[in-house]
N, C-alpha and C positions, 0 to 999 in steps of 0.2 A: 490527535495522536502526537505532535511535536511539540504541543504542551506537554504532556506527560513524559516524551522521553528528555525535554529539555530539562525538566523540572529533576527528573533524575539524576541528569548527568551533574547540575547545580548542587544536589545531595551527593554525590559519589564525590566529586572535586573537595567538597568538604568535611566530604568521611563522615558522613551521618547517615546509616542506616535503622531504618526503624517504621514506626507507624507512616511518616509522612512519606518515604519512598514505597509504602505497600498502597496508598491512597494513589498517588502517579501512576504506579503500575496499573490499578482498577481505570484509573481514568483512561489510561492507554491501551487497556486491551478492550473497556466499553468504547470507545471511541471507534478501535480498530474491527469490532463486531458492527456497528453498524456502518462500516463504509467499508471502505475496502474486503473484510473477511468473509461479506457476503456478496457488495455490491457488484464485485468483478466478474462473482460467476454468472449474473444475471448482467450483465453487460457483457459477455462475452457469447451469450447466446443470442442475444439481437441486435449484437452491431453490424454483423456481417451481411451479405446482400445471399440469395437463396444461390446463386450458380456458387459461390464458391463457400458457404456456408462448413461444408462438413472439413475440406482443409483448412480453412482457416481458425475454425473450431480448435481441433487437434494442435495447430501450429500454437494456439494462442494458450490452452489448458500447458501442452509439454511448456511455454516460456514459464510460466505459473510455478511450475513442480522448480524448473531450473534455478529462477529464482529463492524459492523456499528452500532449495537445496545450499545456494552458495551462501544466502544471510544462513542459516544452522549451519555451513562448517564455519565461515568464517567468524563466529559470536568468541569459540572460545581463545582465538589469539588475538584476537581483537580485547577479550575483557585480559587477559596478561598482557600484553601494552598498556592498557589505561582502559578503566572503566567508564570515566568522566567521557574520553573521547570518542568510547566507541557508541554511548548513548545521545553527543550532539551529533557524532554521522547521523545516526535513526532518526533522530531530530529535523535535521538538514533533508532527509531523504522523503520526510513525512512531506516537508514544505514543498519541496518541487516536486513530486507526485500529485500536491494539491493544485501548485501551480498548472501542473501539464493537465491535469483534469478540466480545470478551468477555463484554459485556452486551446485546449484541442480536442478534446472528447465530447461529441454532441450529445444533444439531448434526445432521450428517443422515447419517452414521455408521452402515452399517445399518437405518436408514428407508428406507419404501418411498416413490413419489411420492404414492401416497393419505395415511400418514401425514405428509407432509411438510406437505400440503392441509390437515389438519387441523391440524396444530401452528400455521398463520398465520391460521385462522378463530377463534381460542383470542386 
């Protein structure tokens, strides 16, 4: 995904739109389809432990929307400031989501929901 949006922002900074910015785009929404655009909603059904499962379900789907909600208002004055800049945020935003995934998000891989209850009392 911060391949693509960087690669964008690289074209928009130098005012080339064309085939190579609609290839970034493919790369960054195939990228964003197998990770995050599905990955979360199945990670958000069994990360939680069964007692508190149904709120923090809810707590976690409404951050979801909230999100979605402020990247689409904020895209169009962000693209009238600078295009170039509002695609290395995305860019930037891709990397430390990857990072935060890396380093704080376990694996549940074959976990059961009882271990999964234990791995966040730890």
């Amino acid at each position: 995904m911060a391949v693509g949006m960087f690669a964008i922002a690289g074209l928009a900074l130098m005012d080339i739109i064309g085939v190579g910015t609609l290839i970034f785009i493919i790369i960054f929404t195939a990228s964003f389809m197998m990770s995050w655009g599905s990955i979360c909603w199945v990670l958000i059904a069994e990360i939680f432990p069964n007692k508190i499962r149904a709120r923090a379900v809810a707590i976690a789907v409404a951050a979801q929307w909230a999100a979605n909600f402020l990247i689409s208002s904020t895209y169009p004055p962000m693209m009238e400031f600078s295009s170039a800049f509002t695609y290395c945020f995305y860019g930037i935003m891709a990397l430390i989501s990857a990072l935060f995934v890396w380093k704080m998000v376990p694996e549940t891989k074959g976990k059961t929901l009882e271990e999964m209850e234990s791995i966040w009392r730890k």
